[in-house]
DRENDO-1510 file (C-alpha; in Angstrom, 1 decimal, always signed):
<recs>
REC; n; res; u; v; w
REC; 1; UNK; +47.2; +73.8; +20.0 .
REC; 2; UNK; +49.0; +73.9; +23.5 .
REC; 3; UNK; +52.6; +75.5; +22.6 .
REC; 4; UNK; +55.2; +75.2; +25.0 .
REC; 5; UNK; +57.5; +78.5; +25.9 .
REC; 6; UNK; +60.0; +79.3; +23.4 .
REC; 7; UNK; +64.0; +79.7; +23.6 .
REC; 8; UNK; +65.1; +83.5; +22.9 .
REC; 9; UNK; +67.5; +81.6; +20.5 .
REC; 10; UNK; +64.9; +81.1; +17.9 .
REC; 11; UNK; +63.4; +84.6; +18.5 .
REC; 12; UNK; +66.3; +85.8; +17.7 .
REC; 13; UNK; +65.9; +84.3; +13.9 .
REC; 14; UNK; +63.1; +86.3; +12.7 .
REC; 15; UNK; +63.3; +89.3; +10.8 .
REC; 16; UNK; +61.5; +91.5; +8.6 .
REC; 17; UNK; +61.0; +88.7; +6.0 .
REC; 18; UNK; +60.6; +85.9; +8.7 .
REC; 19; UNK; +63.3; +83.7; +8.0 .
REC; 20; UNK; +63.4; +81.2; +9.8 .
REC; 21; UNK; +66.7; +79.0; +10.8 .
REC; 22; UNK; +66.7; +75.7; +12.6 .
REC; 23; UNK; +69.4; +75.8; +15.1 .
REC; 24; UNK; +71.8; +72.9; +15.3 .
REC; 25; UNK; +71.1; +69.3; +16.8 .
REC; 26; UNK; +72.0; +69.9; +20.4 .
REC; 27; UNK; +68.8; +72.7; +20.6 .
REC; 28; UNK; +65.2; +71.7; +21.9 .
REC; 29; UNK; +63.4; +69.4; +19.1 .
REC; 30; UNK; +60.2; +71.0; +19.7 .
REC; 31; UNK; +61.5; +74.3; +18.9 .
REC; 32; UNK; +62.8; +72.6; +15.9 .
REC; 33; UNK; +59.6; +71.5; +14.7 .
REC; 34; UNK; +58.1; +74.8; +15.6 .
REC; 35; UNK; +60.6; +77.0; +13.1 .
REC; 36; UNK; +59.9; +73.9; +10.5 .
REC; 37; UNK; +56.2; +74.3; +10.6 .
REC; 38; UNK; +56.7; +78.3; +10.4 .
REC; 39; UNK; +59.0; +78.4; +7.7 .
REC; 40; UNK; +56.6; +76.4; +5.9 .
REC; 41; UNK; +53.4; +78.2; +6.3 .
REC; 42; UNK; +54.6; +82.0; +5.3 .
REC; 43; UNK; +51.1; +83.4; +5.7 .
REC; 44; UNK; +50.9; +82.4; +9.5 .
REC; 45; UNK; +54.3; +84.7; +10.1 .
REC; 46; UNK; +52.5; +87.5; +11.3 .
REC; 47; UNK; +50.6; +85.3; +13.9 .
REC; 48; UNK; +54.0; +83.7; +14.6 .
REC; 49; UNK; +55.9; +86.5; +15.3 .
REC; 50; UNK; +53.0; +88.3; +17.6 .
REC; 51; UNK; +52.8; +84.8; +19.8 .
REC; 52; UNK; +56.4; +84.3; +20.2 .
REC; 53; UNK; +57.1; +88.2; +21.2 .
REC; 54; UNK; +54.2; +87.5; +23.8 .
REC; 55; UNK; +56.2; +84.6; +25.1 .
REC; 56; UNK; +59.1; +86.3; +25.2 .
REC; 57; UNK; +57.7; +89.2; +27.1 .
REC; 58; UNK; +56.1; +85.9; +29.6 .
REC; 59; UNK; +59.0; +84.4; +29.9 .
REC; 60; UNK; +60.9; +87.8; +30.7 .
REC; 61; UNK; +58.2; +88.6; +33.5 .
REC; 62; UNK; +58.8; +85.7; +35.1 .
REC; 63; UNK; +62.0; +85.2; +34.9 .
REC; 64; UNK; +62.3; +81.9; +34.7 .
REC; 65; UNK; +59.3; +79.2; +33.2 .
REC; 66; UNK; +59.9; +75.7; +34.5 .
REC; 67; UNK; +59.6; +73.1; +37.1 .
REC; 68; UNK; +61.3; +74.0; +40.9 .
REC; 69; UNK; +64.6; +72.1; +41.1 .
REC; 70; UNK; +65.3; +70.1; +44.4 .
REC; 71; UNK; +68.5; +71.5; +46.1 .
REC; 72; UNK; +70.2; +71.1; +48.7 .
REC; 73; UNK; +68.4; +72.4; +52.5 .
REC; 74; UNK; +70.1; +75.9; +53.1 .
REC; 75; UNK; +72.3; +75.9; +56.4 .
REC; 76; UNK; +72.1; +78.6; +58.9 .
REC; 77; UNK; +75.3; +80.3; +59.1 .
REC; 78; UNK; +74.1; +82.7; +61.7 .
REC; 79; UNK; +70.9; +85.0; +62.4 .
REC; 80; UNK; +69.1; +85.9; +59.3 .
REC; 81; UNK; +71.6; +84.1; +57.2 .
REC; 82; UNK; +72.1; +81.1; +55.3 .
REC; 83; UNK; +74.0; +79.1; +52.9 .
REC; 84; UNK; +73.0; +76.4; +50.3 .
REC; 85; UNK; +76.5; +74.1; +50.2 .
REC; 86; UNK; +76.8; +73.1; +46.8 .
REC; 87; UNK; +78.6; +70.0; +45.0 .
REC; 88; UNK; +81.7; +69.0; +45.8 .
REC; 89; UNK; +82.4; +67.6; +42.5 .
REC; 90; UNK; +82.1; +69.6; +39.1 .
REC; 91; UNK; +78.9; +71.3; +37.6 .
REC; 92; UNK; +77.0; +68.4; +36.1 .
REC; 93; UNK; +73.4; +67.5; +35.2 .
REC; 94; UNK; +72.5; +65.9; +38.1 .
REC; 95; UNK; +73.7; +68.9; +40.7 .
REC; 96; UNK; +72.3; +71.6; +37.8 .
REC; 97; UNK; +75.7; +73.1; +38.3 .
REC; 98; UNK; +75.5; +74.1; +41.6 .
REC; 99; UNK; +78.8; +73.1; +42.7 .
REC; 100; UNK; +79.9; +76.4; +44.4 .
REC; 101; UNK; +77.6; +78.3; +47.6 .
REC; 102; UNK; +74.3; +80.2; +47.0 .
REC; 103; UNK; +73.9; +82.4; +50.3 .
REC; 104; UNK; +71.2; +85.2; +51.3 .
REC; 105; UNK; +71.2; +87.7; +54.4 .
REC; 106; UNK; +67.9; +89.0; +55.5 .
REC; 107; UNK; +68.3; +92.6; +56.7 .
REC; 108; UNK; +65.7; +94.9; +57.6 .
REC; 109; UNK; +65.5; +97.1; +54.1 .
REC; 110; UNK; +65.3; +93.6; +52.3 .
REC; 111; UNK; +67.7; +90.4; +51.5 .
REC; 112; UNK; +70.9; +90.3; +50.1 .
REC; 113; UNK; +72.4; +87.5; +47.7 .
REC; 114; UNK; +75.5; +86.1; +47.1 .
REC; 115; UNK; +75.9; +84.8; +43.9 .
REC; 116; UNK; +73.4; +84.6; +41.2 .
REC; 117; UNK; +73.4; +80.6; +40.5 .
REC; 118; UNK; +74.6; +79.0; +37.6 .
REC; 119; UNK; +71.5; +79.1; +35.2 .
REC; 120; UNK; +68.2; +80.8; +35.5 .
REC; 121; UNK; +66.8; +77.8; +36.6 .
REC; 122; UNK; +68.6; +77.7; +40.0 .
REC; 123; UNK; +67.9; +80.9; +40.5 .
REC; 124; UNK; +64.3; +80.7; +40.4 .
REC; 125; UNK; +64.3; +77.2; +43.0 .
REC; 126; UNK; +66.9; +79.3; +45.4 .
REC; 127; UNK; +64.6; +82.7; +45.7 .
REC; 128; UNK; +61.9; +80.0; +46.2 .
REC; 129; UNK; +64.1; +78.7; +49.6 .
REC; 130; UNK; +64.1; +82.1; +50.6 .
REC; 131; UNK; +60.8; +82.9; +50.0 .
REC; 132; UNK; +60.1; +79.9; +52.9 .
REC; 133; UNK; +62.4; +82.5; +55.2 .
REC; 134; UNK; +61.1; +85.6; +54.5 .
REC; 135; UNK; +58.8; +87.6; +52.5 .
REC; 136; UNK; +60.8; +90.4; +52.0 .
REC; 137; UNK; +62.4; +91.4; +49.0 .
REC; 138; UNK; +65.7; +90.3; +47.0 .
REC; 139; UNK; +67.5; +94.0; +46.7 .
REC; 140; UNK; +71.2; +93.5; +46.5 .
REC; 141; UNK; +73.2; +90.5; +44.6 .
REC; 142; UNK; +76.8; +90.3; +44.5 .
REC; 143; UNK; +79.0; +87.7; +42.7 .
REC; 144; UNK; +82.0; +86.1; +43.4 .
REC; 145; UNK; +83.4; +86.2; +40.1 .
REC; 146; UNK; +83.4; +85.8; +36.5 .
REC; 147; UNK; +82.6; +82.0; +36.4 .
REC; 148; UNK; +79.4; +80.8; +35.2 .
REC; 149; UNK; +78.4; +79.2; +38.6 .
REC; 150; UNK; +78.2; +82.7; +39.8 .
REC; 151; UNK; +77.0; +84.5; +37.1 .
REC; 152; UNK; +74.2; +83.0; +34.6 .
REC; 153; UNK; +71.6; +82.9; +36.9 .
REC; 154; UNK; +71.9; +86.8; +36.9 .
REC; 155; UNK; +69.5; +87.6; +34.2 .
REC; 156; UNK; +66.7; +85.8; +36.2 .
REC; 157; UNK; +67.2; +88.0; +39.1 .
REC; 158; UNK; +67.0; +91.6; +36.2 .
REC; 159; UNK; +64.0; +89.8; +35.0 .
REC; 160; UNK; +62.3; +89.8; +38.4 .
REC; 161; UNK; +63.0; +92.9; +39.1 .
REC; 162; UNK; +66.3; +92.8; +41.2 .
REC; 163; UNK; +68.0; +96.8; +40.7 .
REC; 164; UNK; +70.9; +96.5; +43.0 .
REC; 165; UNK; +73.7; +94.2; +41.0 .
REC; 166; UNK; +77.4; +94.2; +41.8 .
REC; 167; UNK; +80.4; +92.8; +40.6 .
REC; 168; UNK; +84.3; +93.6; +40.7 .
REC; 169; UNK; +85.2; +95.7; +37.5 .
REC; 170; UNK; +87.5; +92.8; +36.3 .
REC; 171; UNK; +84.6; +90.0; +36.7 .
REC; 172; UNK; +82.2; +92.0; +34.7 .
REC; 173; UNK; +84.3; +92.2; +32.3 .
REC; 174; UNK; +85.4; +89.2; +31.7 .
REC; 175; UNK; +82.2; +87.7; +32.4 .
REC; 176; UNK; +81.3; +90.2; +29.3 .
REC; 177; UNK; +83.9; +89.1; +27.3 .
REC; 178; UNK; +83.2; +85.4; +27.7 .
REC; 179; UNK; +80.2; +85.3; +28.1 .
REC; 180; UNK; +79.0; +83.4; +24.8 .
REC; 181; UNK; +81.5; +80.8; +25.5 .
REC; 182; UNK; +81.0; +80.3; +29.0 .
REC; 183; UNK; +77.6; +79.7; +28.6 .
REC; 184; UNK; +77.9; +76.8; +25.6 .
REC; 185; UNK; +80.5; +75.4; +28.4 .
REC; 186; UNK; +77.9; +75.3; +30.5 .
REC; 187; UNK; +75.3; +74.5; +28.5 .
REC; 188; UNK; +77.1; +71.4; +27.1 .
REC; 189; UNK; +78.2; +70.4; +31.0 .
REC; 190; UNK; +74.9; +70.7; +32.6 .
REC; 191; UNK; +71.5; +71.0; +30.4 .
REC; 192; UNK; +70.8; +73.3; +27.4 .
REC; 193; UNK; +67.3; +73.1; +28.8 .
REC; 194; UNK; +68.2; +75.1; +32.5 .
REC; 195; UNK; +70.7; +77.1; +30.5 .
REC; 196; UNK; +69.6; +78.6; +27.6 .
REC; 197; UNK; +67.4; +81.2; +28.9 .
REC; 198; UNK; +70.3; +82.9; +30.4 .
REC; 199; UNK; +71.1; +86.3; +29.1 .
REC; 200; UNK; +74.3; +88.7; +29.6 .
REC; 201; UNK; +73.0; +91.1; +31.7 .
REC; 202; UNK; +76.3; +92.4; +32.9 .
REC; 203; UNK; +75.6; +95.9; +32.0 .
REC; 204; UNK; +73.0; +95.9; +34.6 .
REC; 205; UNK; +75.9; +95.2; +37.3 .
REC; 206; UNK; +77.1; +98.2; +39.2 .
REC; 207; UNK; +81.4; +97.9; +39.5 .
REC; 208; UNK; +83.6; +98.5; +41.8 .
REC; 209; UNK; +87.4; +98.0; +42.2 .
REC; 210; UNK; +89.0; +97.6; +46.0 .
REC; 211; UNK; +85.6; +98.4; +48.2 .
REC; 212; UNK; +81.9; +99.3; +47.8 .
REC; 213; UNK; +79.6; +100.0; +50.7 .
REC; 214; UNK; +75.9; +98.8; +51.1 .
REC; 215; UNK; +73.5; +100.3; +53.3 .
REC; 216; UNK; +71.1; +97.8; +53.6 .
REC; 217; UNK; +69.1; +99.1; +56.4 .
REC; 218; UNK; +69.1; +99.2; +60.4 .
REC; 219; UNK; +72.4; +100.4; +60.5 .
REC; 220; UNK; +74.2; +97.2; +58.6 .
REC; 221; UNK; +75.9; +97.7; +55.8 .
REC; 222; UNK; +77.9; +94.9; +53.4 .
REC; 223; UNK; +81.1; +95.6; +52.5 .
REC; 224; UNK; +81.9; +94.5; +49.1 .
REC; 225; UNK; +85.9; +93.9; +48.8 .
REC; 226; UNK; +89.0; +92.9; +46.8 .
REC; 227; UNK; +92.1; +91.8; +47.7 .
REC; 228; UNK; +93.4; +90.9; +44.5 .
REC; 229; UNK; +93.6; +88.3; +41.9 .
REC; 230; UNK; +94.2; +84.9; +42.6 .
REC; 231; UNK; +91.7; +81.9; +42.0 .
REC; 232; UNK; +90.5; +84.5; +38.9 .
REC; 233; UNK; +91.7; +87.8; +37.7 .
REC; 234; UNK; +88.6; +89.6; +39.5 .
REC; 235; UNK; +87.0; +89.1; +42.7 .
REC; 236; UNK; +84.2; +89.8; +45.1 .
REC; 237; UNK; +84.1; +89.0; +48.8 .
REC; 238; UNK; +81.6; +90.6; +51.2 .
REC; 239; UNK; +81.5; +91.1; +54.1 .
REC; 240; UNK; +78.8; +92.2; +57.2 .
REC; 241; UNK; +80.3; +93.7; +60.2 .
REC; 242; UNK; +77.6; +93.7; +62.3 .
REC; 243; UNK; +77.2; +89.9; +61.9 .
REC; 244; UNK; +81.1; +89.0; +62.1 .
REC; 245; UNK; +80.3; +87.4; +59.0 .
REC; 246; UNK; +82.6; +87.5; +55.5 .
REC; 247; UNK; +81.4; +85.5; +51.7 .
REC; 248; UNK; +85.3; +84.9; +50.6 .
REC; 249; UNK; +84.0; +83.7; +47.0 .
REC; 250; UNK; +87.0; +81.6; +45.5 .
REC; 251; UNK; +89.9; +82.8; +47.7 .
REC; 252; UNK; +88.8; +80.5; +49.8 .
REC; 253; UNK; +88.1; +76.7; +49.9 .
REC; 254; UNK; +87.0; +74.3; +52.5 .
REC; 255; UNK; +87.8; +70.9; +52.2 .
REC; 256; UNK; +87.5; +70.4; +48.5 .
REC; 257; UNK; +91.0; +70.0; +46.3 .
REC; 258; UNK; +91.7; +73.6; +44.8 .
REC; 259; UNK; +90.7; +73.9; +40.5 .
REC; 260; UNK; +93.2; +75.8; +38.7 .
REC; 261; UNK; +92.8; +77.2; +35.4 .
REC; 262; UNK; +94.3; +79.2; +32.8 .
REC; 263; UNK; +93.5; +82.5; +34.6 .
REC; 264; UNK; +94.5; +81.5; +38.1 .
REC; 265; UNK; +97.6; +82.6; +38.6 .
REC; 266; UNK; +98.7; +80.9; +42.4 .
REC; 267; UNK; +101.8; +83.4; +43.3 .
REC; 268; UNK; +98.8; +86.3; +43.4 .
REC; 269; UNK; +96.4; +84.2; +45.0 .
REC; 270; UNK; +98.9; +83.5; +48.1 .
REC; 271; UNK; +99.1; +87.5; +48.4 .
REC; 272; UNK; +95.1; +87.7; +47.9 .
REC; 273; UNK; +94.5; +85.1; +50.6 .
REC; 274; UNK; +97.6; +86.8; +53.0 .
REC; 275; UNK; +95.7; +90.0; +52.4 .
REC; 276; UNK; +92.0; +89.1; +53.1 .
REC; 277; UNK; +93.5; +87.0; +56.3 .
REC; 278; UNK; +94.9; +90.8; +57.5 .
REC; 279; UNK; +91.7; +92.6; +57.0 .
REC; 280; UNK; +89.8; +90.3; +59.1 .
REC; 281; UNK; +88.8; +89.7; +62.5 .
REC; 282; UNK; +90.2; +86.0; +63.8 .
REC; 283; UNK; +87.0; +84.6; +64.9 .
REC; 284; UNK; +85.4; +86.2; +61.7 .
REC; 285; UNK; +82.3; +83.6; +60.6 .
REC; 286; UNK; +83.7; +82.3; +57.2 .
REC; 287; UNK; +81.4; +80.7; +54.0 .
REC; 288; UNK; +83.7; +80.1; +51.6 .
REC; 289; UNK; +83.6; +79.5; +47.7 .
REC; 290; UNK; +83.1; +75.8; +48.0 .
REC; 291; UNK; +82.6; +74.2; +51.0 .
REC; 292; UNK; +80.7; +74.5; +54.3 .
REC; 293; UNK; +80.5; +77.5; +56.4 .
REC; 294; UNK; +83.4; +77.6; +58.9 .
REC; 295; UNK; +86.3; +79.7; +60.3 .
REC; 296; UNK; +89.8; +81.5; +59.1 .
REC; 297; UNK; +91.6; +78.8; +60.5 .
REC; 298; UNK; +90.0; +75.9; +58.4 .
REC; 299; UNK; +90.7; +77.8; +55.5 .
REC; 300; UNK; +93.9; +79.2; +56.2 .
REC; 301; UNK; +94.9; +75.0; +56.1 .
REC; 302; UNK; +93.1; +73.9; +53.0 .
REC; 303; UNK; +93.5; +76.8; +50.6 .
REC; 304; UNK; +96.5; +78.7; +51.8 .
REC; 305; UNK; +98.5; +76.2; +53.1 .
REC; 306; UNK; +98.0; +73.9; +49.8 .
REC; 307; UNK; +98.9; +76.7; +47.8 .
REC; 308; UNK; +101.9; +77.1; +49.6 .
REC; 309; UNK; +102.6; +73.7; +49.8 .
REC; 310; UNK; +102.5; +72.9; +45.9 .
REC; 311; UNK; +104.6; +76.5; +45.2 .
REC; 312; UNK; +107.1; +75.0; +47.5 .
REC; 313; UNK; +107.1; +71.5; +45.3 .
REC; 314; UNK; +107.0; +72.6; +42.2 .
REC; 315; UNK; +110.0; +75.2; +43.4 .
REC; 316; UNK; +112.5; +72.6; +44.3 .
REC; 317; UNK; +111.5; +70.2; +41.6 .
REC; 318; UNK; +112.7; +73.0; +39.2 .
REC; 319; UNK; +116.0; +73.9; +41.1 .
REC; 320; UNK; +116.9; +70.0; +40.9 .
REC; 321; UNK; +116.3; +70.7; +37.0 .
REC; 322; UNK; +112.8; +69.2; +36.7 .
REC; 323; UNK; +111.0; +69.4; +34.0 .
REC; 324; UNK; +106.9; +69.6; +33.4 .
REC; 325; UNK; +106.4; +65.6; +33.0 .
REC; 326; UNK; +108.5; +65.6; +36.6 .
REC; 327; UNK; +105.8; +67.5; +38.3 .
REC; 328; UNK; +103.8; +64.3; +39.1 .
REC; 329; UNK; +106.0; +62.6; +41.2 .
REC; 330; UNK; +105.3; +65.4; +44.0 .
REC; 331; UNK; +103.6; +63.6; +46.5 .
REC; 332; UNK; +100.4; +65.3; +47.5 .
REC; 333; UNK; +99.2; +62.3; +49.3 .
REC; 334; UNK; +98.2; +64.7; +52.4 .
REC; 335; UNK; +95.4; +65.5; +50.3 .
REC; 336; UNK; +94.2; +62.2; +48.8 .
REC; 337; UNK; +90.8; +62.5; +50.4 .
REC; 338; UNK; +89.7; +65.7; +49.3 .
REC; 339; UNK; +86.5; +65.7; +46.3 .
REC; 340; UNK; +88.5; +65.8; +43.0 .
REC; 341; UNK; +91.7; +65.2; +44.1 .
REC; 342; UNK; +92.5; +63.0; +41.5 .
REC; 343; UNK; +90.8; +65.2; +38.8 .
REC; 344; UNK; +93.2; +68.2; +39.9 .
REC; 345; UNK; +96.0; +67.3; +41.6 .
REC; 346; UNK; +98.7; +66.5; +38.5 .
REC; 347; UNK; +97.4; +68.9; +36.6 .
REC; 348; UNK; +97.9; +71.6; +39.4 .
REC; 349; UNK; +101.2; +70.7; +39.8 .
REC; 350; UNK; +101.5; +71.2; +36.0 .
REC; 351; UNK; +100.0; +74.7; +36.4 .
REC; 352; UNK; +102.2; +75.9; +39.0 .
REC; 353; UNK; +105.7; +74.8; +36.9 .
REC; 354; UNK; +104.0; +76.3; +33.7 .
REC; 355; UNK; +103.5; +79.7; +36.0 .
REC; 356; UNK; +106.9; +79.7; +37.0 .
REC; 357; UNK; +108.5; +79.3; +33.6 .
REC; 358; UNK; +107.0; +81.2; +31.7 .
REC; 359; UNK; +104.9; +78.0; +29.7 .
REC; 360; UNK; +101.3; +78.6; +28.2 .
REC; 361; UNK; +98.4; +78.1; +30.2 .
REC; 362; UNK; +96.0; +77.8; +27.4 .
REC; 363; UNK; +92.4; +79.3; +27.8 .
REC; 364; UNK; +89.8; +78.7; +30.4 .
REC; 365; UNK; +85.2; +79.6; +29.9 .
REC; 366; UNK; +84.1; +78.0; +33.4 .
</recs>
């Protein structure tokens, strides 16, 4: 009998006595049938328990057992680095949830990652792109923040036999905290199939809180940075001196409309973003969060000056005694053509008033 690999999820039901639970509707039906069968035939559960231990430790090895997914061509930012551009729409079966950037900087000591993918099975088809660049090793992996898009890939990388993991102290913690929820979120969004391999590996993650410096060989280093909260409570940005080059995570946006949720708090964002644009050189190579590689000045006009724009708004609307359901007749029109404008843009304005007054911004898992 052929068996296909098996989901941690059911590994996790056996015990001593080899009780065997079938998980609920929405997990693989083969795994399904597999627990029926062993919960049936008690005298195999020593056989059982060996074989799916040995697929575990398989599966581990690896770090991911699967087919390559097709995304999108990596762009070259600038020598030895490049940029897969995801989605411009939200995480969804058909983009695997790659809706942020996946980058990679080959240095001479190895390559460094930005952003660990959203599922192990991203992972796995970026390190395979890279692997058409350069045979040298993944070392260093840094993510943005806490959101899954940046973080479930990362047990993938541990599995491999990445050492060098980084994260802002607030991320990882979060991430921590969350991290069962995020990944059903994501799991129900995208493909329990690409997502339920993906473990919490966040103690693996080295933190830092305002700046951590990588040597990474030849005499580059990356500067790892935060600026403040904003877009989420915790952030990473990175940046290489010696190629002019700075990863702004979520601070900064490029042409798609800005997502706010519950964490994002806008007023601390402005100062983040006001903050980040001090610290850096002018013609500074920029690859934002979301969006193609470009330049301070692009992002300056489609992150900052929306944020400031709808701050503004929302201001004046509540000095003239508006209330929430007033917030959508501020005309955002100026943005109309940006990807999910008209999934965000009431619902931002909505977000900003609530901020203001005090009102409750509910709970967020992305």
């Amino acid at each position: 009998m052929l068996f296909r690999p098996i989901t941690t999820a059911i590994l996790a039901t056996l015990t001593c006595g080899i009780s065997f639970q079938v998980q609920a509707s929405s997990d693989d039906p083969f795994v399904q049938g597999f627990a029926a069968y062993a919960k049936e035939n008690g005298a195999l559960s020593g056989s059982l328990e060996a074989y799916m231990k040995d697929v575990q430790s398989a599966e581990r090895k690896a770090g991911y057992i699967g087919k390559k997914l097709t995304l999108p061509a990596p762009q070259k930012v600038t020598d030895g680095a490049y940029t897969v551009v995801g989605s411009l729409i939200w995480h969804t079966p058909e983009n695997f949830g790659l809706n942020n950037n996946l980058s990679w900087v080959e240095f001479e000591d190895g390559v460094f990652v930005f952003n660990a993918g959203p599922n192990p099975a991203v992972a796995y088809s970026f390190h395979q792109q890279i692997k058409q660049h350069t045979d040298k090793p993944v070392k260093w992996i840094a993510v943005e923040n806490s959101q899954g898009h940046a973080y479930l890939g990362a047990s993938y990388w541990v599995n491999i036999g990445v050492k060098n993991l980084y994260s802002h102290s607030r991320a990882n913690q979060d991430f921590n905290n969350g991290f069962k929820e995020i990944k059903a979120s994501w799991a129900r969004r995208v493909g329990e199939d690409i997502t339920h391999s993906a473990r919490n590996v966040s103690d693996k993650f080295t933190e830092f809180d305002d700046k951590l410096v990588i040597d990474v060989g030849g005499g580059e280093t990356v500067e790892l940075l935060n600026f403040g909260p904003g877009h989420t409570p915790g952030s990473t940005l990175a940046y290489i001196p010696s190629r002019n080059l700075l990863y702004t995570g979520d601070v900064a946006y490029n042409k798609r409309s800005l997502a706010l949720f519950s964490y994002t708090h806008t007023g601390h964002w402005v100062d983040t973003f006001k903050a980040m644009k001090a610290a850096m050189p002018e013609d500074v190579i920029v690859v934002p969060g979301h969006g193609a590689p470009t330049d301070m000045a692009k992002i300056s006009e489609d992150t900052l000056g929306y944020l400031e724009f709808l701050r503004n708004a929302v201001k004046q609307k509540i000095a003239a005694g508006g209330k929430e359901e007033d917030m959508a007749s501020i005309d955002q029109s100026a943005y109309k053509d940006r990807p999910v404008y008209q999934q965000t843009h009431q619902h931002n304005a909505v977000h900003v008033y609530k901020e203001l007054t005090g009102g409750d911004l509910g709970q967020s898992f992305e």
